[in-house]
C-alpha positions in Angstrom: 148.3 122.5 101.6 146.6 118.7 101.5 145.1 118.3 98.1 143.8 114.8 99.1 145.0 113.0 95.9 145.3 109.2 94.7 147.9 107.9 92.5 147.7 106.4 89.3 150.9 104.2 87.9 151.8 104.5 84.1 154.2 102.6 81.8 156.7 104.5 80.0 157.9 101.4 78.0 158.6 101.0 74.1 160.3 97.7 73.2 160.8 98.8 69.8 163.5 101.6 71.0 164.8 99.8 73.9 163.7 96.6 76.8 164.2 99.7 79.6 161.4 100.9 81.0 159.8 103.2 82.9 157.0 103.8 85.3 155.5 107.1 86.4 153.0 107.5 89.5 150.7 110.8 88.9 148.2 112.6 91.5 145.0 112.7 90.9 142.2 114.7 93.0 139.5 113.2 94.9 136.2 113.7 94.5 134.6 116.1 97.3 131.1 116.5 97.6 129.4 120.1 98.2 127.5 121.3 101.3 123.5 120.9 100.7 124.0 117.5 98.7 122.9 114.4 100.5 125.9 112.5 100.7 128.0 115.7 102.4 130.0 114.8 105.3 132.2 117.9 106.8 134.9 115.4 108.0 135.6 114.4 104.5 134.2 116.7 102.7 135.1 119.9 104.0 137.4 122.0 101.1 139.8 125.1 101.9 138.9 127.6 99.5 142.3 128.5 99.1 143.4 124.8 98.0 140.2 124.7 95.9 141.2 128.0 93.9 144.9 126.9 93.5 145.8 126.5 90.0 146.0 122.7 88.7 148.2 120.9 87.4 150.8 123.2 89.6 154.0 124.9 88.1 156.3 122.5 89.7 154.4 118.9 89.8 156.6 116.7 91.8 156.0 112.9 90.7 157.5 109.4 91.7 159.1 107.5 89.1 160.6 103.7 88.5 163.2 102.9 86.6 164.0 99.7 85.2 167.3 100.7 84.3 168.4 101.5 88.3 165.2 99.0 90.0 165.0 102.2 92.3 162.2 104.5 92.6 162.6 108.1 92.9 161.7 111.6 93.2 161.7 113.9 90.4 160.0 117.0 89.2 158.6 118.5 86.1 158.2 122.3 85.6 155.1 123.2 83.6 155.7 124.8 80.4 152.9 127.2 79.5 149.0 127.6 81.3 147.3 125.0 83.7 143.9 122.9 82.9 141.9 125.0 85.7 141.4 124.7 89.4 141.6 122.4 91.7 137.8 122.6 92.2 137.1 122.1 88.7 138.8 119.0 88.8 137.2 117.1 91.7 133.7 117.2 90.0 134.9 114.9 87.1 134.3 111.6 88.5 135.6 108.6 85.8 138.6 106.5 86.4 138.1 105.2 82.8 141.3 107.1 81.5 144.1 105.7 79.7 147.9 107.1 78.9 150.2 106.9 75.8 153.7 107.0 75.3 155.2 108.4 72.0 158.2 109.8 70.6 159.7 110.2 74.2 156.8 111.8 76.0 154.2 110.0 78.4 150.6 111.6 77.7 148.0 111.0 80.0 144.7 111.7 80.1 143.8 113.4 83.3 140.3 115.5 85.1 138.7 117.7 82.9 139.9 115.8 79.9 143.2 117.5 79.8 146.2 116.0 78.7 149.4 116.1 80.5 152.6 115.4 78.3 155.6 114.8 80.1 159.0 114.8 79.0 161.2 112.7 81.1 164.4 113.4 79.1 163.6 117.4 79.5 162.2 117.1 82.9 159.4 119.6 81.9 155.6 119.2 81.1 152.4 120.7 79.0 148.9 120.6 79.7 147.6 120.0 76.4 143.4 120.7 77.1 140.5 119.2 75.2 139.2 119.9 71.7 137.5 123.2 72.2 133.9 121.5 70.5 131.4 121.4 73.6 130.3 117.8 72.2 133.1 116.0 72.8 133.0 114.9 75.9 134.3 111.4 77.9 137.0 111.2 75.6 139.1 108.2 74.6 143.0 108.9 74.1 145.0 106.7 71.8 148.5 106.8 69.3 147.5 105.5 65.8 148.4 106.1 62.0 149.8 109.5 62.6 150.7 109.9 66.5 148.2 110.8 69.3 144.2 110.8 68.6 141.2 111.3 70.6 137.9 110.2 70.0 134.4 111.1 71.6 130.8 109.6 70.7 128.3 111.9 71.1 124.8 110.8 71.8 124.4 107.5 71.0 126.5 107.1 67.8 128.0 110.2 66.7 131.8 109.5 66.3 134.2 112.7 66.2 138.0 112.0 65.8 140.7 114.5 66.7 144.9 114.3 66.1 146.8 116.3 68.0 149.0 118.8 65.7 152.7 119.4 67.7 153.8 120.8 64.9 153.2 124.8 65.8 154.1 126.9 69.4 151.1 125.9 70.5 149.7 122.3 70.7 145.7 121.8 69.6 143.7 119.3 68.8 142.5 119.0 64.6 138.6 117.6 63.9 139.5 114.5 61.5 136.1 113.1 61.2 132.4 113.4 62.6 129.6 111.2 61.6 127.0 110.5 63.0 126.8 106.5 62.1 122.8 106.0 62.9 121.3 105.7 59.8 123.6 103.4 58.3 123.2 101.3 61.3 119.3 101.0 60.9 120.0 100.3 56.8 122.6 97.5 57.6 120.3 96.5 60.4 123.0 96.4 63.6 120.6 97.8 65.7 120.2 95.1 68.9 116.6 93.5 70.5 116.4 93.7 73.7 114.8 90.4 75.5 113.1 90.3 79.2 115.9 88.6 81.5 118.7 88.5 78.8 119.9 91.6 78.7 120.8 92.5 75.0 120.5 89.3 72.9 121.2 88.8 69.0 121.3 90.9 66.7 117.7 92.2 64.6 117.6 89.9 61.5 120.2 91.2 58.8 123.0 89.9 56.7 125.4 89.7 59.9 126.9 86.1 60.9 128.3 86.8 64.6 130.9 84.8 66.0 130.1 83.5 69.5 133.4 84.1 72.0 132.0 81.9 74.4 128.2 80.5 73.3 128.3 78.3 76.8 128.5 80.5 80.1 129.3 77.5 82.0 129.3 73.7 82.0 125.4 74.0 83.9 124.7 75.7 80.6 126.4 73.4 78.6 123.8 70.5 79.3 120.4 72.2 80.1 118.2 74.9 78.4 119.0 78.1 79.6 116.8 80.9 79.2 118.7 82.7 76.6 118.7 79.8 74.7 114.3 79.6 74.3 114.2 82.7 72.9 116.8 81.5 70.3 114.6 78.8 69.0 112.7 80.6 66.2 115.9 82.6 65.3 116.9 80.1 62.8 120.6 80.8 63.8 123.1 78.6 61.6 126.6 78.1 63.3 128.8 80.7 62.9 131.8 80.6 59.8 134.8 83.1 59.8 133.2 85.9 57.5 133.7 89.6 57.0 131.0 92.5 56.1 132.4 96.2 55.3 129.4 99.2 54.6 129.8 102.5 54.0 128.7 105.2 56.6 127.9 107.3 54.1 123.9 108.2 53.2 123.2 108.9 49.6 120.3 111.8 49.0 117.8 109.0 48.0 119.1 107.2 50.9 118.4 109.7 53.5 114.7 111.1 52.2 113.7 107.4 52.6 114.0 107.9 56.2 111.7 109.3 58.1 111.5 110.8 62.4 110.3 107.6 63.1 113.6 106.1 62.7 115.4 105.1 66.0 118.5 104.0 66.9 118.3 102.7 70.4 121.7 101.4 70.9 124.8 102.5 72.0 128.2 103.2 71.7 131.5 102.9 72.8 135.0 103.5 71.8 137.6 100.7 72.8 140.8 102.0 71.0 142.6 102.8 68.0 144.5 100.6 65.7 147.8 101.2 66.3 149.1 101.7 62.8 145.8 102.4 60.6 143.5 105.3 61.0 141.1 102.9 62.7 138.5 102.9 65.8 137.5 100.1 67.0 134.0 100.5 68.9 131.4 98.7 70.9 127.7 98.3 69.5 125.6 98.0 72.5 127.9 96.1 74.3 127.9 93.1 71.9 129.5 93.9 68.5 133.0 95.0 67.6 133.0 97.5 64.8 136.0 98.7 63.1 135.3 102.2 61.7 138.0 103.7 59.3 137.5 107.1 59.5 139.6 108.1 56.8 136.8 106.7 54.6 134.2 106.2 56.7 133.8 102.7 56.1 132.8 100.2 58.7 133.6 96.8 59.5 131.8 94.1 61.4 134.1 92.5 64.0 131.5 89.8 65.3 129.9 89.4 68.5 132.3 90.2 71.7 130.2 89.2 74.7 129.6 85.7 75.9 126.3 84.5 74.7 124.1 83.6 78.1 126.0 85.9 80.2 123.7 88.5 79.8 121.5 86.0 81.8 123.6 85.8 84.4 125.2 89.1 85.0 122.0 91.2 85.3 122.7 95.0 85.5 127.1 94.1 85.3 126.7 94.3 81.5 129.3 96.5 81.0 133.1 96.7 79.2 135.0 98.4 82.2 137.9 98.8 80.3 139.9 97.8 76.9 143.1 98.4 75.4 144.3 97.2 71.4 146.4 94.6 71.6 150.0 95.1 69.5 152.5 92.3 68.7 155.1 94.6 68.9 158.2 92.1 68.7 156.8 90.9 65.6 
């Protein structure tokens, strides 16, 4: 049966255990789209409803693997241990690529279609499918290893966070709520939200007790000498060159706190996760694009990172004002 399927490559690799390492290739379904829709084109299109209704991931899931240790790739496969994530069908209509893959204690888990997890054992030769946390909000979920071994985290809306960690200890492997908080109103209080400027895209922050720290305040060396447009709406700002400085806020809304805010109240930023300290129970998250935050969501506290996009390149880069992907880095030799 012809699945149509792509192939992603992930590193099995931890230097701390040994400088071998490993790399796995793993199918992933294509998108198809369905009769009626605009787009629909029989010759590519076209699905066999007996390959659509076929269980997925199957019971025998053959997958190409590298390994340092031989610098030959080759054929192995993994028999499934316990259910699959669904079917074919339901597969195809997830459409992000934005999924990432840890390695831990031995075992390689990805994050697949469906937000699934697939957790294979390479010594065993066996797998699981390990699905999402059964809460209908999380959705678009980022995976990531931290303080006590594999997390996930999903905002919901525009800055609900919820945090799961994955509990291997019992027959059955599930996912444990950790934390969810939804970190709007102590946003507006510390005043993070962002101003939006004609042309600029999303500019500095609304006047608060935040010092941001420019990555890049010059796009280019034409913006280096003349007076960009970014820059005339910076004029009345009364902006003072950045110094190395560090703000931490509770997420947490006293009862006084929260009566003195009213429907009108808006948060019209946004989210997004881009990983988990490695060691702390830390996330580290986007603020409309332009500020790192460091939530601890054993205490829901929240640090400010400082700004992490280039000053005038929301000038220059329109409607591309987006973080495709990010990883944590981790010194892990140190």
């Amino acid at each position: 049966m012809e699945m149509d399927t792509y192939q992603d490559m992930y590193l099995v690799y931890d230097p701390a255990v040994s400088p071998d390492y490993d790399v796995v290739s793993v199918s992933h379904l294509l998108y198809k789209e369905l009769p009626g829709y605009p787009d629909y084109d029989s010759s590519i299109d076209d699905r066999d409803p007996a390959v659509e209704q076929s269980e997925w991931p199957p019971l025998v899931c053959t997958l190409h693997a590298f390994s340092s240790r031989t610098g030959q790739w080759e054929e192995r496969s993994f028999a499934r241990e316990g259910g699959s994530a669904g079917t074919v069908a339901d597969m195809r209509d997830d459409l992000r690529e934005q999924r990432n893959a840890v390695y831990w204690r031995g075992a390689l888990y990805i994050h697949c279609q469906t937000d699934f997890v697939m957790r294979i054992s390479l010594s065993s030769d066996k797998y699981h499918v390990i699905l999402k946390p059964p809460e209908e909000t999380c959705t678009h979920f980022y995976l990531g290893k931290s303080a006590k071994g594999l997390y996930c985290a999903s905002i919901v809306g525009r800055c609900r966070v919820q945090v799961w960690n994955l509990d291997e200890s019992g027959c059955k492997m599930e996912w444990v709520l950790k934390n969810d908080r939804d970190l709007r109103k102590c946003l507006l209080k510390h005043k993070l939200g962002y101003s939006r400027r004609p042309g600029c895209g999303y500019g500095r922050a609304v006047r608060g007790p935040w010092t941001l720290q420019d990555i890049n305040h010059y796009y280019d060396e034409y913006h280096k000498d003349t007076n960009c447009y970014y820059d005339e709406y910076d004029k009345d700002d009364n902006m003072e060159a950045p110094v190395e400085e560090e703000f931490e806020f509770s997420s947490q809304v006293s009862e006084d706190e929260e009566s003195a805010w009213n429907s009108d109240d808006g948060y019209h930023g946004c989210m997004d996760i881009l990983g988990f300290h490695p060691f702390e129970e830390i996330i580290f998250l986007s603020e409309s694009i332009t500020r790192g935050l460091a939530y601890h969501f054993n205490s829901s506290k929240v640090e400010v990172l400082g700004n992490i996009y280039p000053a005038a390149c929301g000038k220059e880069l329109g409607n591309e004002q987006l973080i495709m992907s990010s990883f944590p880095y981790t010194p892990c030799w140190l």
